[in-house]
N, C-alpha and C positions, 0 to 999 in steps of 0.2 A: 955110207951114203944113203943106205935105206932107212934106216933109223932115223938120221936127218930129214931126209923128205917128209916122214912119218911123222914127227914131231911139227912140222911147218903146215903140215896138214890141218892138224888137231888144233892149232893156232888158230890158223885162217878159218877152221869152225865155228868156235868158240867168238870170235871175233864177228861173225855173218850172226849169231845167236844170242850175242851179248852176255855169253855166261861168263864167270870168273874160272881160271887156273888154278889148280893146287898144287904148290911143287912142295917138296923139303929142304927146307934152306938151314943152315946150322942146327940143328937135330932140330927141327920144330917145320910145324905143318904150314903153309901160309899160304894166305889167296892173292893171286895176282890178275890184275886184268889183261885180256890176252894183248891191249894194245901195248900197257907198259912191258911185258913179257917181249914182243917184237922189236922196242923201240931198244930194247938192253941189246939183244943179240943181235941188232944192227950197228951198235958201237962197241962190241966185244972184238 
């Protein structure tokens, strides 16, 4: 649960700052914006 909070945090930063995400998605590095980042893990 801490992890999660953690992660929802750095979102909602990112998001107030307008910078992009960088996760690893199929071995490869990619930028996500933190909005489409929240709008996936609200229909996961």
């Amino acid at each position: 649960m801490a992890l999660k909070a953690a992660v929802e945090k750095v979102v909602e930063e990112h998001m107030r700052d307008g910078q992009p995400l960088y996760i690893w998605l199929d071995g490869k590095v990619i930028e996500v914006s933190a909005q489409e980042l929240r709008e996936q893990s609200t229909r996961a």
